[in-house]
Every structure is written in C-alpha cells, then in structure tokens.
C-alpha positions as YAML, in Angstrom:
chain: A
units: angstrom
residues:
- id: 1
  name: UNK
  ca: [1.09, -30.08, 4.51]
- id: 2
  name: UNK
  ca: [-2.90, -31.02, 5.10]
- id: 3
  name: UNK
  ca: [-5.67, -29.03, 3.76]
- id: 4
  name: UNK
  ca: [-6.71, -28.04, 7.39]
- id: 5
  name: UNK
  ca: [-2.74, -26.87, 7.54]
- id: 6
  name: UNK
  ca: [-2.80, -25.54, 4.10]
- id: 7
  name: UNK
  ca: [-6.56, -23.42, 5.13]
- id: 8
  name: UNK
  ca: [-5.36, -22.28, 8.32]
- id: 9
  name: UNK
  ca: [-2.38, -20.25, 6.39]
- id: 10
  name: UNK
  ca: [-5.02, -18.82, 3.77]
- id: 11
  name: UNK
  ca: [-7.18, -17.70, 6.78]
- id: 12
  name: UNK
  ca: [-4.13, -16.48, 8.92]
- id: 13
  name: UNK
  ca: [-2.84, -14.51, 5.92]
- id: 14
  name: UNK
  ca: [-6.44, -12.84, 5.20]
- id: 15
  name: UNK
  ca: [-7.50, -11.67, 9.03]
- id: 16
  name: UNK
  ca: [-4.08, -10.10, 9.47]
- id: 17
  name: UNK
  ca: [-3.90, -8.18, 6.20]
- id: 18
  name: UNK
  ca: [-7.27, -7.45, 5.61]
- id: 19
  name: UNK
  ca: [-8.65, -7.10, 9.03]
- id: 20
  name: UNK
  ca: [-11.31, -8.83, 7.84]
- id: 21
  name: UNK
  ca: [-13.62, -9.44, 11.14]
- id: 22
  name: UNK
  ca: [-15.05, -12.82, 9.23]
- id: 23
  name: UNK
  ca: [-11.57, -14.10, 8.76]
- id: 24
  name: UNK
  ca: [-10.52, -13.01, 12.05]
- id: 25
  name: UNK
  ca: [-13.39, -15.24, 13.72]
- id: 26
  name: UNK
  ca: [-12.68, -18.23, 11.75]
- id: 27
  name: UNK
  ca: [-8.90, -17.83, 12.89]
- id: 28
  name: UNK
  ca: [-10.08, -17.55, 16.50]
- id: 29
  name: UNK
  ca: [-12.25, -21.02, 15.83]
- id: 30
  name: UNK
  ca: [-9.22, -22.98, 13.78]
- id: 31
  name: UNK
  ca: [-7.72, -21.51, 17.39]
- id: 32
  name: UNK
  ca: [-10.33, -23.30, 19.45]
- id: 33
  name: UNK
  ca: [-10.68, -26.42, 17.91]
- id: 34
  name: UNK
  ca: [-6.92, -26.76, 16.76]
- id: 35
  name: UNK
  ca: [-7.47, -27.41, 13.46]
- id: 36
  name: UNK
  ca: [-5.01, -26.92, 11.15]
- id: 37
  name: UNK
  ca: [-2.81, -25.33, 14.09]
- id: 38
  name: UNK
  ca: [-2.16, -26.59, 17.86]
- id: 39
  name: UNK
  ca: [-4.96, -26.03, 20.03]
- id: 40
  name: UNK
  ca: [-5.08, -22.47, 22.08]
- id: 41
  name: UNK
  ca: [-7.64, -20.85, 23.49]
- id: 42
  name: UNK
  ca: [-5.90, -17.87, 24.72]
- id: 43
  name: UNK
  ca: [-5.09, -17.36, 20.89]
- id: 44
  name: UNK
  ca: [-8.43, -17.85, 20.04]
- id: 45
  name: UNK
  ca: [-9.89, -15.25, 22.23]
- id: 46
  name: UNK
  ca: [-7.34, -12.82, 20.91]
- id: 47
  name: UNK
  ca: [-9.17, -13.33, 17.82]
- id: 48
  name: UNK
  ca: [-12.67, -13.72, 18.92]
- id: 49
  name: UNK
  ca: [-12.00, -10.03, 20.42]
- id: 50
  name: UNK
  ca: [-10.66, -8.48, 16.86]
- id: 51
  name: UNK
  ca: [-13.48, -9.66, 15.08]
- id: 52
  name: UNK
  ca: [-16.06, -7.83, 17.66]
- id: 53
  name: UNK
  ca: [-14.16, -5.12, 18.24]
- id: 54
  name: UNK
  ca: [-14.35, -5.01, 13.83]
- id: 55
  name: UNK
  ca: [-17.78, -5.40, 13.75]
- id: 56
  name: UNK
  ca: [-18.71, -2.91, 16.14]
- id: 57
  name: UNK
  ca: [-16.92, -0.23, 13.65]
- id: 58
  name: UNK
  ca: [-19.16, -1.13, 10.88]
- id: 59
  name: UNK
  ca: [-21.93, 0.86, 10.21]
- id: 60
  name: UNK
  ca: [-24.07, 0.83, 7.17]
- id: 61
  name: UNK
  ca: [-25.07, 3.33, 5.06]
- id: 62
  name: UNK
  ca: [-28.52, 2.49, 5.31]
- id: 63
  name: UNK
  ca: [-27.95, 2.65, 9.02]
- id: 64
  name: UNK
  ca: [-26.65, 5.68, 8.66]
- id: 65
  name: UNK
  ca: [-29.26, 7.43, 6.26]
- id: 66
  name: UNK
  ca: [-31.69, 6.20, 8.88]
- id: 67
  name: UNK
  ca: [-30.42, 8.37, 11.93]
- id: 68
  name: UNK
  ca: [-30.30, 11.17, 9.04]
- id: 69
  name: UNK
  ca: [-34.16, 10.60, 8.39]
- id: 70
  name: UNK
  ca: [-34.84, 10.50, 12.06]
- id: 71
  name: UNK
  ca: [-33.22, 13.78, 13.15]
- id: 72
  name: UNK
  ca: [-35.32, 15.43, 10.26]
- id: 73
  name: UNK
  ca: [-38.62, 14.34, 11.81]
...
C-alpha cells in the first residue's frame, strides 16, 4: 500500500466518523485529484457538499454572544 493509499484510508475513516467538515473536504479533493483512490468527481462533490453543509452548522460562541449583545442595545 502507498502513503497516498495508506492517507486516503486515515482521511476516509476520520470524515465518516467524525463528521469532521475539514476531513470531509480533503476526502472530496483526494476525490478530485485521485490520489490515493481512483479519480471521481461525482464522489468528490458528494464530499465537497458535506463539508459546507458542516460548516454552515457551526456557529461560535463568540458569534453567538455577539447577537446576544446586539439585541440588548
């Protein structure tokens, strides 16, 4: 097995468990480029569209705290 073979598993194994949106865009670019895995950009926009659809759930606290603040004005 190759590194690229051998990262490619790590990465796979971290954005499904973990739902990790950073994990689940590198999978989507190992996708892409076909490294590590055959080539496929339908399976790479699967991934692409986990990790947004991730991100758009995270909020920070300080994001948060600063709605908070603004309502009080």
């Amino acid at each position: 097995m190759t590194i690229l073979e051998e990262n490619f598993k790590t990465v796979l194994v971290r954005a499904t468990r973990n739902k990790n949106p950073i994990d689940q865009y590198e999978l989507g670019y190992l996708y892409s480029e076909g490294m590590g895995t055959a080539k496929s950009i339908a399976r790479s926009e699967v991934w692409f569209e986990q990790a947004f659809a991730q991100q758009e759930k995270a909020v920070s606290y300080t994001h948060l705290r600063a709605h908070e603040t603004e309502a009080d004005l």
